[in-house]
C-alpha angles and dihedrals in degrees: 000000000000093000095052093049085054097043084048091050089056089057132108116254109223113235133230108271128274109219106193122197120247114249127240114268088253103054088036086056095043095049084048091052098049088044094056089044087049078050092058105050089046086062102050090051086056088058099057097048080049096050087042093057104040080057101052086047113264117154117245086245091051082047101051091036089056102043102039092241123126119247091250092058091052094050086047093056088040092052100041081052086051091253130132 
């Protein structure tokens, strides 16, 4: 009994809601827009650390263990770089 009143004392209390209001159509396109753009970039710079890997001769599967990325996704970025 001890030891249930000490694990529940660990947990975190749920707080009370936040309700957000929703943005204008404008704003809401324009977040979505720069998030996507944000996306993008963040994609280009994975495949760079991809293509530099595979360069300096890591396997697919190193490649795929050490990024988080399935394998698929790694042979993707390799193909569409021409390389296989």
């Amino acid at each position: 009994m001890e030891m249930d009143r000490r694990r529940s004392s660990h947990m975190c209390e749920p707080g009370s809601p936040t309700w957000i209001t929703p943005l204008p159509k404008r704003a809401a396109d324009a977040v979505i827009r720069a998030k996507l753009t944000e996306y993008r970039r963040m994609c280009q710079k994975r495949d760079r650390l991809i293509l530099e890997a595979k360069k300096a001769g890591l396997s697919e599967v190193s490649i795929a263990d050490l990024t988080g990325h399935s394998r698929n996704t790694v042979r993707s970025v390799l193909k569409a770089h021409g390389i296989s």
